[in-house]
One Martini backbone bead per residue (centre of mass of N, CA, C, O) as a GRO file, in nm:
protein
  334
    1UNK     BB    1   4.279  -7.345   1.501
    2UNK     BB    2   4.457  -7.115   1.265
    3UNK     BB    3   4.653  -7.210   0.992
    4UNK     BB    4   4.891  -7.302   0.784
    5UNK     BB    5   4.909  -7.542   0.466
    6UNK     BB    6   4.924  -7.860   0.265
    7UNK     BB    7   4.701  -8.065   0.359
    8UNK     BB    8   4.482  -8.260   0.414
    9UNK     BB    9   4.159  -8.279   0.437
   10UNK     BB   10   3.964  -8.497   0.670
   11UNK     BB   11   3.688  -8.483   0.471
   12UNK     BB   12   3.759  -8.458   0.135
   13UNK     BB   13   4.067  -8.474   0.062
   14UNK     BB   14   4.180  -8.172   0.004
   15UNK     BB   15   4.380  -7.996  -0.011
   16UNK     BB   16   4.559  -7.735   0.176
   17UNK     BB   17   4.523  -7.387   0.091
   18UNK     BB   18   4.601  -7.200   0.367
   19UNK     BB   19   4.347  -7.137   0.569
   20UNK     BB   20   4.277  -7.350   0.844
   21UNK     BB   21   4.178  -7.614   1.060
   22UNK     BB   22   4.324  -7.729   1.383
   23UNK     BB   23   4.301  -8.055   1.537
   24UNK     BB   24   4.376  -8.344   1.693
   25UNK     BB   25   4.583  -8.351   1.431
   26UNK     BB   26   4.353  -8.225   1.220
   27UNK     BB   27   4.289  -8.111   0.933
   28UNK     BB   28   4.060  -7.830   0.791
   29UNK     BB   29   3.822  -7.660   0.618
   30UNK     BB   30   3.658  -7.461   0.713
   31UNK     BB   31   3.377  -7.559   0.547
   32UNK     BB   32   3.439  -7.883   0.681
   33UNK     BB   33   3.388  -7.806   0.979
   34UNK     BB   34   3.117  -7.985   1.067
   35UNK     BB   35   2.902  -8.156   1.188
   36UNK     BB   36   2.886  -8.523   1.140
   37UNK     BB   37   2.575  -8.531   1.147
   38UNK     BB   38   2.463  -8.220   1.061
   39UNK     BB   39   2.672  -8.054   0.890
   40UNK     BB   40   2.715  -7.791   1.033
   41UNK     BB   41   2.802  -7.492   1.193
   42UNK     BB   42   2.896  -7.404   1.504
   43UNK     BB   43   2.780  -7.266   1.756
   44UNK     BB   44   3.000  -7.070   1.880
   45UNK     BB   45   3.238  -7.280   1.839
   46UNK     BB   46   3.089  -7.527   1.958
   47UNK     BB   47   3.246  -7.853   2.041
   48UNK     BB   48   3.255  -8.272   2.025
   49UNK     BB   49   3.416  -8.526   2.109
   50UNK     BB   50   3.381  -8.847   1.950
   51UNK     BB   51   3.500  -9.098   1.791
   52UNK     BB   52   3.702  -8.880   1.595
   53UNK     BB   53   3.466  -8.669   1.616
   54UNK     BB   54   3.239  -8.341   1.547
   55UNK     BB   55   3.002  -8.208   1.737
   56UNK     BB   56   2.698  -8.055   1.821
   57UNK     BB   57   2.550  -8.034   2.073
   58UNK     BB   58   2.277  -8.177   2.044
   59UNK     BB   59   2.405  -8.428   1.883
   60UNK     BB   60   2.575  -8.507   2.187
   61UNK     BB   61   2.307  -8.525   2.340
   62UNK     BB   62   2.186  -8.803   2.165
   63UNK     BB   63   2.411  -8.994   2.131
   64UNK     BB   64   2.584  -8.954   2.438
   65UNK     BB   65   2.403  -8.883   2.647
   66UNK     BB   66   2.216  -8.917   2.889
   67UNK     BB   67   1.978  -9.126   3.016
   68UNK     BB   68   1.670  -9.203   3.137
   69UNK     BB   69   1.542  -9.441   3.364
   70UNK     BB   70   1.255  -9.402   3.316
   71UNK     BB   71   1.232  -9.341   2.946
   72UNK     BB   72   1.477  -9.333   2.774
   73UNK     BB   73   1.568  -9.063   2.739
   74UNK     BB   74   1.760  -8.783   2.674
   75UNK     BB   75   1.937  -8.528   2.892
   76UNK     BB   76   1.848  -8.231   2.885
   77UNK     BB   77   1.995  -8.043   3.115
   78UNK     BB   78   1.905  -8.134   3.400
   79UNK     BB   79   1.943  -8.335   3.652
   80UNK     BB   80   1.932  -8.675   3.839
   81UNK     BB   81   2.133  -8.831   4.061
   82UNK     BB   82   2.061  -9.184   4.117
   83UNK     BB   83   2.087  -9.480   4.138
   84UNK     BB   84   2.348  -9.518   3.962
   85UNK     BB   85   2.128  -9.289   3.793
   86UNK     BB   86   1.966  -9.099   3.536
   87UNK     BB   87   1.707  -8.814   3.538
   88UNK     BB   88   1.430  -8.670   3.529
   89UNK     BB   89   1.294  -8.472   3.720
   90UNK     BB   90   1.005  -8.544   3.673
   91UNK     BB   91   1.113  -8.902   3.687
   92UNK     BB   92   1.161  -8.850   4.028
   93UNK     BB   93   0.965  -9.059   4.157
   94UNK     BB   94   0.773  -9.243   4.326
   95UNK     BB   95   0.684  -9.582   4.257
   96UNK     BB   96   0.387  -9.570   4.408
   97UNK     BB   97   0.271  -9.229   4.404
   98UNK     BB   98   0.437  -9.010   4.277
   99UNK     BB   99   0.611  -8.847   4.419
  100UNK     BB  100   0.824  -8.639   4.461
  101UNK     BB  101   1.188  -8.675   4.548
  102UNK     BB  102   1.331  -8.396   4.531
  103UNK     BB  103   1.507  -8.311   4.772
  104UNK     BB  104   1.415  -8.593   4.896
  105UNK     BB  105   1.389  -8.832   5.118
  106UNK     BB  106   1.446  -9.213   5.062
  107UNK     BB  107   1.422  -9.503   4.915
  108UNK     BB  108   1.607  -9.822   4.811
  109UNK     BB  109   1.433 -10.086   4.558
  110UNK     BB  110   1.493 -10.218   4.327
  111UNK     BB  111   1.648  -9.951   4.192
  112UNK     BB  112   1.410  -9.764   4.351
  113UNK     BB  113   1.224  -9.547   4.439
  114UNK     BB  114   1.106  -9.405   4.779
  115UNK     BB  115   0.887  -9.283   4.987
  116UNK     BB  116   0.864  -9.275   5.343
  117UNK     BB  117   0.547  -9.311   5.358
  118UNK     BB  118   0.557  -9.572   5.168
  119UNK     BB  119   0.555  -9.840   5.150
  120UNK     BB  120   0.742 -10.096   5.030
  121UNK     BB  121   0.519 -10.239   4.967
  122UNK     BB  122   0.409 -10.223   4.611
  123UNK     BB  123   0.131 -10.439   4.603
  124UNK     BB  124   0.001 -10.204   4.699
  125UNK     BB  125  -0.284 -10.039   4.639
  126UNK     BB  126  -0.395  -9.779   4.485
  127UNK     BB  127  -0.634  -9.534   4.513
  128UNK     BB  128  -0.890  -9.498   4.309
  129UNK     BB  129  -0.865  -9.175   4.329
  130UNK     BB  130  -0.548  -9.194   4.184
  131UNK     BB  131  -0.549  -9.368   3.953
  132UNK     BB  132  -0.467  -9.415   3.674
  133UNK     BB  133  -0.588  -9.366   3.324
  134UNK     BB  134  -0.608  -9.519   3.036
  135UNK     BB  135  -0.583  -9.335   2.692
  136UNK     BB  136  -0.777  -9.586   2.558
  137UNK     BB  137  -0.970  -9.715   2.732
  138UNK     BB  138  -1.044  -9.594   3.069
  139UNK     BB  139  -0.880  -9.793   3.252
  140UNK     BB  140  -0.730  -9.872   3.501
  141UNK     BB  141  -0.414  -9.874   3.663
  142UNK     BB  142  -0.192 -10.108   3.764
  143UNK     BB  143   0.038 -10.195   3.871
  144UNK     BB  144   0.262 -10.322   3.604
  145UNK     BB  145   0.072 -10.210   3.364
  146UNK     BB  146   0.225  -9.943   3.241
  147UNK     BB  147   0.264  -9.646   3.056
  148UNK     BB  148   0.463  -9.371   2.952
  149UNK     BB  149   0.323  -9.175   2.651
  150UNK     BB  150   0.370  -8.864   2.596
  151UNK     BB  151   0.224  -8.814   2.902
  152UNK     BB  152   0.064  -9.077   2.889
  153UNK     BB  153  -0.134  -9.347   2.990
  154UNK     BB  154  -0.100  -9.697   2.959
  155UNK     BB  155  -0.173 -10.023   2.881
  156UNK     BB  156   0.063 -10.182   2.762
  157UNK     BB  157  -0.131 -10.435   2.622
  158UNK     BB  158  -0.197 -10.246   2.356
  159UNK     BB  159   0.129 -10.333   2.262
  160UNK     BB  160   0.392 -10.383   2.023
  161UNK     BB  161   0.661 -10.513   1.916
  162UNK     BB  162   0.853 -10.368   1.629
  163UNK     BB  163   1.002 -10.679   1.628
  164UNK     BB  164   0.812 -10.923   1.734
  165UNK     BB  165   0.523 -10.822   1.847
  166UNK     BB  166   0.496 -10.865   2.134
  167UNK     BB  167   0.344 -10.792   2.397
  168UNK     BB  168   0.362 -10.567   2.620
  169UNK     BB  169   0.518 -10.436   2.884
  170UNK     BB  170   0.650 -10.199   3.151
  171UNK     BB  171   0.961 -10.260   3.010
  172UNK     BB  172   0.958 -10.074   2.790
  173UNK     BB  173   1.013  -9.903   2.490
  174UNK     BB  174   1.151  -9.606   2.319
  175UNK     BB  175   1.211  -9.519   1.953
  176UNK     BB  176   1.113  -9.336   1.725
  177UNK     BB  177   0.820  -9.397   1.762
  178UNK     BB  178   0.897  -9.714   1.885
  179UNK     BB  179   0.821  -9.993   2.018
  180UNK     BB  180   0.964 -10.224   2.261
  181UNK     BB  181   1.124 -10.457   2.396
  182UNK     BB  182   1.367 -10.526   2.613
  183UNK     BB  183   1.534 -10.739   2.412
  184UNK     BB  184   1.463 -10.537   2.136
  185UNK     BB  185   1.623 -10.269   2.251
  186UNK     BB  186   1.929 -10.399   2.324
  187UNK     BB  187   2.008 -10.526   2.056
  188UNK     BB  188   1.984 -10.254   1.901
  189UNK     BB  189   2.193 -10.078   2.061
  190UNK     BB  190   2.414 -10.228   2.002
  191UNK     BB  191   2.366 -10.111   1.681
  192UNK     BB  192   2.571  -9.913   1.504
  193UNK     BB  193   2.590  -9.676   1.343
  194UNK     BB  194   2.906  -9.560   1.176
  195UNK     BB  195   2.742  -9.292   1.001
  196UNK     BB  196   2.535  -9.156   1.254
  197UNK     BB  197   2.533  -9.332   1.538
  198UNK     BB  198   2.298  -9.478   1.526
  199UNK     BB  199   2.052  -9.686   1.599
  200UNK     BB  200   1.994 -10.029   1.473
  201UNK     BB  201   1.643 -10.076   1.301
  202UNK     BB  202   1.678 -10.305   1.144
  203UNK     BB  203   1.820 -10.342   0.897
  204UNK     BB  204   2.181 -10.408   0.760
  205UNK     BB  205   2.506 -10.331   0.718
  206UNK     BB  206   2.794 -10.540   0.634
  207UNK     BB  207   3.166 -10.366   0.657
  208UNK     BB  208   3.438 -10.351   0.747
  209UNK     BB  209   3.356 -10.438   1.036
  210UNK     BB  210   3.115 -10.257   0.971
  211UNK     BB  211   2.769 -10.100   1.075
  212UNK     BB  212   2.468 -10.036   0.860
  213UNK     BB  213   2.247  -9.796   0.745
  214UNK     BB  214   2.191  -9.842   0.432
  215UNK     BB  215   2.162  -9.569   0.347
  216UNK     BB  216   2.487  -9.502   0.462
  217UNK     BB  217   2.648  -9.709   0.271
  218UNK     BB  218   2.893  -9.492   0.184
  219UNK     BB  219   3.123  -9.297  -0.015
  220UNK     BB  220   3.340  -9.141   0.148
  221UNK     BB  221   3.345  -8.920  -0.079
  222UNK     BB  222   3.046  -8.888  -0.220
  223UNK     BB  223   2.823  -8.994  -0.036
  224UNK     BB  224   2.678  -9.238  -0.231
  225UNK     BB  225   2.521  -9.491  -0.220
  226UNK     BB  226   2.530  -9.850  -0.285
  227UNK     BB  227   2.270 -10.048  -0.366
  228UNK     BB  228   2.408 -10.274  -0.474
  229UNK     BB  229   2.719 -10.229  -0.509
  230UNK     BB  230   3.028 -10.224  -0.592
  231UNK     BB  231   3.309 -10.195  -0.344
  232UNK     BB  232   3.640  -9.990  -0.215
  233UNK     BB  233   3.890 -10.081  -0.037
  234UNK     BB  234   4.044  -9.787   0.172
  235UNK     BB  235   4.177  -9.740   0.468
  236UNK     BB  236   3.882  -9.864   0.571
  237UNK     BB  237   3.699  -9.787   0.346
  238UNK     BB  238   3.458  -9.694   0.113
  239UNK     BB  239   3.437  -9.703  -0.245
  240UNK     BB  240   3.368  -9.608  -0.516
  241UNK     BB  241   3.507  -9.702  -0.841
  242UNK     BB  242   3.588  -9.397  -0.895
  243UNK     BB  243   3.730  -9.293  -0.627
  244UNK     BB  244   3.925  -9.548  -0.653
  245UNK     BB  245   4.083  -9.463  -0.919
  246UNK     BB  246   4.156  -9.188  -0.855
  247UNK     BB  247   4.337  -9.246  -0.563
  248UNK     BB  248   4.523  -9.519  -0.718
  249UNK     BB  249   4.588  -9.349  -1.029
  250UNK     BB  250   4.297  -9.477  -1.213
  251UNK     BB  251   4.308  -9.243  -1.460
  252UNK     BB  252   4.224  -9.123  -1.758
  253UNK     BB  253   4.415  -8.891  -1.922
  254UNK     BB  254   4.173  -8.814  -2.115
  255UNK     BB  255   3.871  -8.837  -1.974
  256UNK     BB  256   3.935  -8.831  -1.635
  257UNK     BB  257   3.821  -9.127  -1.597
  258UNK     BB  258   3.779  -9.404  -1.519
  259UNK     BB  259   3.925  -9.692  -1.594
  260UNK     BB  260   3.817  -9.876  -1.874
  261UNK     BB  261   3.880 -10.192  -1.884
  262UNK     BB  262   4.139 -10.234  -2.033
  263UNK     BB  263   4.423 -10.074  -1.867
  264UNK     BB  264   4.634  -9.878  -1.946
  265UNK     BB  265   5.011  -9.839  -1.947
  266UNK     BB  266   5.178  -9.518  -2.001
  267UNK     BB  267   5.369  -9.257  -1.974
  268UNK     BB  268   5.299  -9.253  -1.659
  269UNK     BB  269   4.984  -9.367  -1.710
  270UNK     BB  270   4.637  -9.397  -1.770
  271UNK     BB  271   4.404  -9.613  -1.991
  272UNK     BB  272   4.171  -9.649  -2.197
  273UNK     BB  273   4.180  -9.813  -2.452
  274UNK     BB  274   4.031  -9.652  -2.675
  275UNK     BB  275   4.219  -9.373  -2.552
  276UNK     BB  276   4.486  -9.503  -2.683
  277UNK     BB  277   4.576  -9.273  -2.881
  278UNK     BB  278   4.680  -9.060  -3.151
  279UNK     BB  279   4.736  -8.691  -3.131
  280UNK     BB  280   4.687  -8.712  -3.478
  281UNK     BB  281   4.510  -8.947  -3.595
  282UNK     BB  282   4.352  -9.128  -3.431
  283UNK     BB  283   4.521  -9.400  -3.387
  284UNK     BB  284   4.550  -9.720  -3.249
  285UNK     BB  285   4.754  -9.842  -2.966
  286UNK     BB  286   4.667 -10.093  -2.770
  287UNK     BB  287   4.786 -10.349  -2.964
  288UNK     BB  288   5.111 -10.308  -3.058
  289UNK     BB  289   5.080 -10.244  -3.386
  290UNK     BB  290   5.203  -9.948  -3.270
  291UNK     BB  291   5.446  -9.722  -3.305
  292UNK     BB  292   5.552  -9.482  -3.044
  293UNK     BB  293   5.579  -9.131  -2.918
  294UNK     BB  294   5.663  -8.900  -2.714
  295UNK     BB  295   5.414  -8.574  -2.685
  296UNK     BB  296   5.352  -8.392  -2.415
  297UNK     BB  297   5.271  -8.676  -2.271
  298UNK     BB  298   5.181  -8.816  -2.530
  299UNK     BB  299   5.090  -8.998  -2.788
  300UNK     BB  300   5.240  -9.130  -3.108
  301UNK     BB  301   5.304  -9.184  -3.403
  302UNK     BB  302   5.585  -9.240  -3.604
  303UNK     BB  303   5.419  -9.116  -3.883
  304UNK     BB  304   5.352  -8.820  -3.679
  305UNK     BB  305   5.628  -8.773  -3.600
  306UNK     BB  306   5.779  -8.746  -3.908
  307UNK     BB  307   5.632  -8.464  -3.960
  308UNK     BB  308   5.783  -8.331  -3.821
  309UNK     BB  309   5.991  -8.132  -3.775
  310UNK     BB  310   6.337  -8.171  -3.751
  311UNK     BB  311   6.410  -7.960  -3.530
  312UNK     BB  312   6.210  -8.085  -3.320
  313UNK     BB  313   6.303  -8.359  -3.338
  314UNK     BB  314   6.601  -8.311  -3.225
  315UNK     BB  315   6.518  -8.186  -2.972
  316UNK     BB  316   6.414  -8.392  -2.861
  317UNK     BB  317   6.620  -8.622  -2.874
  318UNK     BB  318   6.788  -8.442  -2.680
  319UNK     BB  319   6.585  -8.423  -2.458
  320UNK     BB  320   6.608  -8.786  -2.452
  321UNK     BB  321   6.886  -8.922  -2.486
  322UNK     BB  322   6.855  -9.114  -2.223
  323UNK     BB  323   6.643  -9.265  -2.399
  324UNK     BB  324   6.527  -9.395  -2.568
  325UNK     BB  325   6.311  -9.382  -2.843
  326UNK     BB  326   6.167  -9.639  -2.819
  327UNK     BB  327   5.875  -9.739  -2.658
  328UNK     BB  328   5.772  -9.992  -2.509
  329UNK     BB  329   5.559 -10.193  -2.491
  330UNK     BB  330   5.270 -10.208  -2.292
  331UNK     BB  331   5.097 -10.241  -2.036
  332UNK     BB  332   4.877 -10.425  -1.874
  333UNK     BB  333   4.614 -10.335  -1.633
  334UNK     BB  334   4.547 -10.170  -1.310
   0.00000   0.00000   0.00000
C-alpha cells in the first residue's frame, strides 16, 4: 500500500517525505523495500513475511520452506506429504528397493516408506544385479551403508564429517556442499545467523543476545562488519561509533563527524575539543579560560563580540534580553 507521511523508514531510518510503501504497522522508502536476504527488488511485488521482514519468493523457499525428510534440501514446487513428514517426488520411493511409491499404497516401519511387494524385513539383501554401485570405488552399496550426492551414490564410510572429521554413516547429511555427521548438522541447524538467517557452520559471534556469522555481525546503519572493532548497543541493535554518536546526538556542530576526544557540550549541541573555537579569530575556547557569546548559533569570543557594530550588538541583546548575556562554563561529556 503506498501512502504519504513523515516517519522513518524502517530500512535506513531516514524520514519519510512523500511517498512510500507501508505495510504490517512498517513504512518504508520505495527503494528500501526489497527482499531482506538478497536485497532485490520483488519480482511481480510478490513477497513473504517471516520473523518481521520480508523475502522473495526463493530466498523464503530456502530459509523457511519444507526440506526433504530424503535428502534434507529445501522443497521447491510440488512434494510428496506423507509419514508426518515432506519428500520430493522422486526420493519418496521403497526403503528396499527403491520403487516410487507416489501414487501407490505403501506400508510404514521405523518412519519410512515400504511398496507392498517387498518384505517388511529390510535386513534382506538386494538382488546384485540390481544393487546400486559406488561412483567412488566401483564397488556394490549395500543396505545402510550407502550416500545419495547430487545423483550419484557413494559408500557413506568414503567421507568425513566437516566438523568433527568422524567417518561418516548414511544418516548424513549436506549443507552448501559439506557433509556433517547427524549430530553436527542438528548441531548447526540449531544456530541461525541473525542477519542472514542462514545456519552457521563453524565460527559464530554472539552479541546483543544474537548470534551471527561474523562477517554478517556488522552496523545497522551502514552495515559495515565491525572486524573486532567496538560497537555500540541502542535499541538493541549493534552500532559502529560514528553512527552511534550520530543517532545520539554527539555529532560535532563543526566538522559534522562523531565527536571525538574530551566533547564539548555548549550552546545546545555537541563539539570536538579542538574544533570548539570562536569564529571570528579561531582562538581556543574548549578550556573555560575565555568567555564567549553566541553568534548565530556558533561560538565567538567577548573580545571579536565587541568588534561587531553596536548597533547589531545591541540588537542581539535585545533579542536575547531574557537570557543572561555570557554563557556559563560549559560541561564536558558524551
Amino acid at each position: 500500500m503506498t501512502t504519504t507521511g513523515t516517519d522513518s523508514c524502517r530500512v535506513c531510518r531516514e524520514p519519510i517525505i512523500g511517498a512510500h510503501v507501508s505495510t504490517t504497522q512498517k513504512k518504508y522508502h520505495k527503494e528500501c523495500f526489497v527482499c531482506h536476504q538478497c536485497l532485490e527488488p520483488f519480482k511481480n511485488n510478490i513477497f513473504f513475511e517471516a520473523e518481521g521482514n520480508f523475502y522473495c519468493e526463493d530466498d523464503h523457499s530456502v530459509l523457511y520452506g519444507a526440506r526433504c525428510a530424503k535428502c534434507g534440501d529445501v522443497i521447491v514446487g510440488k512434494c510428496v506429504s506423507a509419514l508426518d513428514a515432506k519428500w520430493h517426488i522422486e526420493h519418496f520411493n521403497c526403503e528396499n528397493c527403491g520403487r516410487p511409491l507416489v501414487g501407490s499404497t505403501f506400508i510404514r516401519k521405523d518412519d519410512k516408506p515400504y511398496c507392498k511387494v517387498c518384505p517388511i524385513d529390510s535386513t534382506k539383501k538386494k538382488n546384485p544385479q540390481t544393487q546400486e554401485i559406488c561412483a567412488n570405488c566401483k564397488r556394490q552399496i549395500f543396505d545402510g551403508t550407502g550416500l545419495l550426492l547430487r545423483g550419484q551414490a557413494f559408500h557413506a564410510s568414503h567421507f568425513t564429517c566437516a566438523t568433527c572429521c568422524e567417518v561418516l554413516t548414511s544418516t548424513a547429511k549436506e549443507y552448501e556442499g559439506k557433509l556433517f555427521c547427524m549430530a553436527d548438522y542438528e548441531k548447526n541447524m540449531a544456530q541461525i545467523c541473525y542477519a542472514c538467517r542462514k545456519p552457521i557452520v563453524g565460527r559464530s559471534t554472539s552479541a546483543i543476545g544474537k548470534i551471527y556469522h561474523p562477517e554478517h555481525f556488522s552496523c545497522w546503519k551502514c552495515e559495515k562488519p565491525f572486524d573486532g572493532a567496538p560497537y555500540f548497543e541502542l535499541n538493541s541493535q549493534p552500532y559502529c561509533e560514528a553512527h552511534y554518536k550520530e543517532l545520539t546526538g554527539s555529532v560535532c556542530q563543526y566538522c559534522k563527524s562523531a565527536a571525538k576526544g574530551n566533547v564539548v557540550s555548549a550552546l545546545g549541541t555537541r563539539w570536538c575539543e579542538q574544533h570548539f573555537m570562536c569564529m571570528g579569530c579561531f582562538c581556543a575556547l574548549a578550556d573555560g579560560k575565555v568567555r564567549f557569546m553566541e553568534w548565530d548559533n556558533k561560538p565567538m569570543c567577548k573580545r571579536c563580540y565587541e568588534k561587531l557594530p553596536s548597533d547589531v550588538r545591541k540588537n542581539v541583546s535585545k533579542y536575547k534580553e531574557s537570557e543572561k548575556k555570557f554563557l556559563p562554563i560549559m560541561e564536558y561529556g558524551r
